[in-house]
C-alpha positions in Angstrom: 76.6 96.8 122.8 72.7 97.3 123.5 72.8 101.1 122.3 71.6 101.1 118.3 73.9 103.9 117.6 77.0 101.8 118.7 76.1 98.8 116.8 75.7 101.3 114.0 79.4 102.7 114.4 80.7 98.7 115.1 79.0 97.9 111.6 81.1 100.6 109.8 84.0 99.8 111.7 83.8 96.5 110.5 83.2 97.0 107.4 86.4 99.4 107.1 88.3 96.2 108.4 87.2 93.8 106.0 86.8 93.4 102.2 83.5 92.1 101.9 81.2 90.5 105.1 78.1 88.7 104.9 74.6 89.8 106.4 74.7 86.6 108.8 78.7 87.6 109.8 77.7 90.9 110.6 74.9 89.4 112.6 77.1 87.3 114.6 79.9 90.3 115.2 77.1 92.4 116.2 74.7 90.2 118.6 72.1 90.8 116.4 69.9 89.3 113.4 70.1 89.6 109.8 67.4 92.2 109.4 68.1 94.5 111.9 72.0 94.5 110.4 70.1 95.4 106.9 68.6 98.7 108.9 72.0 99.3 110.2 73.4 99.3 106.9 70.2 102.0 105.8 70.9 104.4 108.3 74.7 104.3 107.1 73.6 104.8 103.9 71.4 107.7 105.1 74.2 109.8 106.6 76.1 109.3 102.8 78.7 106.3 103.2 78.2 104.0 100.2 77.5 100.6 101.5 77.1 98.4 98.4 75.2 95.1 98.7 76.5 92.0 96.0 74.4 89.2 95.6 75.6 85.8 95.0 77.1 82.8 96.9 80.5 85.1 97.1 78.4 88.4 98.1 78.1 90.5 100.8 78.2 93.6 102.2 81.6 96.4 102.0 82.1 100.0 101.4 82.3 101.4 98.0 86.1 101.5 96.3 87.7 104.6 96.4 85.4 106.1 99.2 87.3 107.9 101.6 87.0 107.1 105.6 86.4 109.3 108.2 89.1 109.4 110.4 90.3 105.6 111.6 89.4 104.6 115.8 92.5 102.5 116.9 92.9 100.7 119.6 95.9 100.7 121.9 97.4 97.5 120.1 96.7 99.0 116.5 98.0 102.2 117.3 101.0 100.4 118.7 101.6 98.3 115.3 101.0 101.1 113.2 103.5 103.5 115.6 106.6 100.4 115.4 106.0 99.6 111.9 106.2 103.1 110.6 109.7 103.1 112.8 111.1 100.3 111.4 110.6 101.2 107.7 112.3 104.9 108.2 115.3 103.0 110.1 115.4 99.7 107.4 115.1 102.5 104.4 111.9 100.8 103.5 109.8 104.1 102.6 109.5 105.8 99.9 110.4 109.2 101.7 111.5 110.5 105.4 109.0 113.1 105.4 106.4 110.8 104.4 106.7 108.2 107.0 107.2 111.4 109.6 103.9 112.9 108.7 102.0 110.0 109.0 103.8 109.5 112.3 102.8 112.7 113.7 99.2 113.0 112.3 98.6 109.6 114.4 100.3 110.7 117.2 98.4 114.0 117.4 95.5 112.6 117.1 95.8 109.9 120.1 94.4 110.4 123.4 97.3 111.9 126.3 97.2 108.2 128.4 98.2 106.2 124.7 100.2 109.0 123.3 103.1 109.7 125.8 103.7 105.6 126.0 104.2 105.3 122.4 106.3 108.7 122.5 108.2 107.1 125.2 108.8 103.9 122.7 109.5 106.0 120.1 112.5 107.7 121.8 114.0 104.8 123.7 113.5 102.4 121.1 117.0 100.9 119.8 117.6 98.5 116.8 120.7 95.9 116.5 120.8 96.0 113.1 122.7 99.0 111.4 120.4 101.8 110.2 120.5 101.7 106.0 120.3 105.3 104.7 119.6 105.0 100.4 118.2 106.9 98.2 114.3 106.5 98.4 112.0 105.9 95.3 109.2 107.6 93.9 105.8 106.5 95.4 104.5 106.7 91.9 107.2 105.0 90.4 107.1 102.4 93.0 103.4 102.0 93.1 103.0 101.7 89.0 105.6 98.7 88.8 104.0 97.3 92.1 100.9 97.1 89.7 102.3 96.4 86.6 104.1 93.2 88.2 100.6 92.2 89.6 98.7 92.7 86.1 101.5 91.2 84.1 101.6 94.1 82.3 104.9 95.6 80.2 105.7 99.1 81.1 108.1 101.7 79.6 110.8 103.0 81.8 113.2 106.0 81.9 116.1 105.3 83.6 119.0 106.9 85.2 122.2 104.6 85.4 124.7 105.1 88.3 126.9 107.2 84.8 124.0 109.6 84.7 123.2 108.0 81.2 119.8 108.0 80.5 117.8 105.6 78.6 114.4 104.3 77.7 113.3 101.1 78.0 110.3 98.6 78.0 110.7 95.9 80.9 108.6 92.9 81.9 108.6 93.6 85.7 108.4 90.1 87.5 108.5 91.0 91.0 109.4 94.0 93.3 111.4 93.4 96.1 113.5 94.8 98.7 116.7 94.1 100.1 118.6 95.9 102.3 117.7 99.3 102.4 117.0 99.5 98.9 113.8 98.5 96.5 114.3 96.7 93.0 112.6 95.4 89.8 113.2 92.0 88.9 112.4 90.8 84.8 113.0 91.3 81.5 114.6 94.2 79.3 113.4 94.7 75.9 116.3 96.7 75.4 118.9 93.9 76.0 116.9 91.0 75.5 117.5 89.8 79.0 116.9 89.2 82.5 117.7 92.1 84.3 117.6 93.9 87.8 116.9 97.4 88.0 117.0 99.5 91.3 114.0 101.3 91.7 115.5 104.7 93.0 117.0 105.1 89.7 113.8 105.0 87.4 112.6 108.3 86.7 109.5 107.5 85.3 107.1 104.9 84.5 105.0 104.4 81.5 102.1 101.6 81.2 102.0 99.5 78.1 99.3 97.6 76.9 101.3 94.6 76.0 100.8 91.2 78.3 103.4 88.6 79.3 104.2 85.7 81.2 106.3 85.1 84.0 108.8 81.9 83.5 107.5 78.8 85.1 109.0 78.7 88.7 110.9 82.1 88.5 111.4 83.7 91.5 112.3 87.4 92.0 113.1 87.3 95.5 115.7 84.0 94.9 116.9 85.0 91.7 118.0 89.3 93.5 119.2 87.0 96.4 121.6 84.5 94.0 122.7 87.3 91.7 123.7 89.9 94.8 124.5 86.8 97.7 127.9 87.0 98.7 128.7 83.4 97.1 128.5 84.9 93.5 131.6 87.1 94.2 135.4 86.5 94.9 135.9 88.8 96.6 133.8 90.6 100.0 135.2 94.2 100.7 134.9 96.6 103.2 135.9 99.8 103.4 135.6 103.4 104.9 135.0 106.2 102.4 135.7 109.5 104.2 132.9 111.7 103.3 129.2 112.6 103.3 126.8 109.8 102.5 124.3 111.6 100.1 127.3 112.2 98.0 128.9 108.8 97.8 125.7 107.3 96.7 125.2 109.3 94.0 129.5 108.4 93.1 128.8 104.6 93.7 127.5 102.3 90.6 126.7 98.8 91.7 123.3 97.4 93.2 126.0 95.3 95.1 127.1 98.2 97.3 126.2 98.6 100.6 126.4 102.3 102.2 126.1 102.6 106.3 126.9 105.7 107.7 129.1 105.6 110.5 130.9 108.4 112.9 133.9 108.3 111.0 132.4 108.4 107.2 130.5 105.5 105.0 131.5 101.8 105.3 131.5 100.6 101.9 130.6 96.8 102.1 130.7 95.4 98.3 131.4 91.8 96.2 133.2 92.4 93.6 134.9 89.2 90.9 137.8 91.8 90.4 139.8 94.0 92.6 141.3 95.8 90.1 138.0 97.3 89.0 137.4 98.1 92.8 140.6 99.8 92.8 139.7 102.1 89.8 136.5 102.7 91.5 138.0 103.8 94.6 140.5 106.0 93.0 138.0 108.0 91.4 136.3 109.0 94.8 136.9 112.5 95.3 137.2 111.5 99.3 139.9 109.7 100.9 139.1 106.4 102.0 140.3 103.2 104.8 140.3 99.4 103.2 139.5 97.6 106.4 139.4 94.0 103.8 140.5 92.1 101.8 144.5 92.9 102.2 144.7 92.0 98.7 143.0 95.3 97.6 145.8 97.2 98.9 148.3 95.7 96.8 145.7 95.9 93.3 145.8 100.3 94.4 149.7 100.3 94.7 149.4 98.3 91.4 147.5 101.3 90.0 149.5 103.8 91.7 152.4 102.6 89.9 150.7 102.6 86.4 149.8 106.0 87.0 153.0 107.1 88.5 154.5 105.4 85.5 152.3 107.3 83.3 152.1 110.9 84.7 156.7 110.6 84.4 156.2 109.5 80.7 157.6 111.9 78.3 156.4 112.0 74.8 160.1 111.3 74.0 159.0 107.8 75.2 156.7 106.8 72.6 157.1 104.0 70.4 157.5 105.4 67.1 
């Protein structure tokens, strides 16, 4: 690294990877000494890149918020993570959008060099996951993002939101933590509206609205164990599975419960919900406009011939039959 030019380009580098480094640390990285890292740092601020200096026993050197990078240099390992992660959140339903995790896809791919591009093409095509593929209904980035930092600033926002009915309502929550779970992203805190703890999925919030109100997250509360408890399979009686035969986009939009699971599969959606009641999943399943196969527990089949009958029994009453 004797070439100026090339320490130059290493100092940016570096600082792109790092929050804030130190004139000696920068020193070190580069082979060089303090002062000659402080010309470095002059002749990037020469060619426009704002390198900001803080004094202090905490200070440094870093780039200036919100400045926007030239195009990133990866090496074959970085390109590597950033290729495999990008594959696991479209097939985990961790983005906020197909396209979006697609484009980013392509623009790195197109911009790699032949000898690193066709391996990670081949990885991308022969790669193979043994968990099942979760296909959900994706957020808003915006949405997402603004309760994201909301939860971080402790901050109440105002939400609109859409329930599995279509009803609509508007709402002030407390959001304690974000998290996701199984192919789907949710809010953890409290609703103003109920006066209660509540979990929201984030796909069906419409919008988000900051608040200038402040709170305070309950000693010891944890969003990740409390979504866990609440959805775990030990909460329920009952575990079902079954096969709804139709198209998944559809179903999703049919289906209420945060506690339902949707995996497409050749033959339609496998349905894999908890529910305390099986007569409620019966109703539920009845009003699917699809036909469906319960693969568990038997017991479900016997609370839908239940309901068969008391709608057999209802559609053959007369109004002869009425109590007067």
């Amino acid at each position: 690294m004797s070439h100026p030019l090339t320490r130059v380009l290493t100092l940016l580098e570096l600082l792109q990877s790092s929050p804030v480094l130190t004139g000696t640390e920068l020193a070190d990285r580069l082979g060089t000494d303090v002062r000659t890292v402080r010309r470095y740092i002059a002749h990037l601020r020469d060619l426009g890149i704002p390198v900001q200096a803080e004094r202090g026993r905490h200070g440094g050197y870093r780039l200036a918020r919100g400045y926007r990078m030239p195009p990133l240099v990866l090496t074959n390992d970085e390109a590597l993570a950033v290729v495999l992660g990008l594959l696991a959140a479209e097939h985990l339903g961790m983005g906020t959008t197909v396209l979006a995790g697609a484009g980013a896809r392509a623009k790195i791919e197109r911009l790699l060099p032949n000898a690193l591009r066709e391996p990670l093409t081949a990885i991308r095509e022969s790669l193979s996951f043994t968990a099942h593929a979760v296909s959900a209904q994706a957020p808003e980035s915006g949405v997402l993002l603004a309760l994201a930092q909301a939860s971080r600033a402790r901050t109440t926002v105002g939400i609109h939101h859409r329930s599995w009915r279509q009803d609509r309502t508007d709402r002030d929550v407390d959001p304690y933590g974000v998290v996701f779970r199984t192919g789907r992203w949710y809010v953890v805190g409290h609703d103003h509206l109920r006066g209660e703890l509540r979990i929201f999925r984030i796909d069906r919030i419409v919008s988000v609205v900051p608040r200038t109100e402040a709170f305070t997250v309950p000693d010891g509360f944890d969003p990740v164990a409390y979504l866990t408890s609440t959805l775990a399979d030990g909460a329920y009686r009952w575990q079902v599975e079954v096969t709804v035969h139709g198209p998944l986009a559809e179903i999703a939009r049919s289906l209420p419960s945060p506690a339902v699971t949707l995996t497409a599969q050749p033959v339609g959606v496998l349905l894999q919900a908890h529910a305390d009641c099986l007569d409620g999943m019966a109703r539920l399943l009845a009003s699917l406009e699809w036909p469906f196969t319960v693969h568990h527990p038997d017991e479900l089949r016997q609370a839908l011939k239940d309901l068969a009958d008391r709608l057999t029994a209802a559609a053959e009453r007369t109004p002869d039959e009425l109590p007067r």
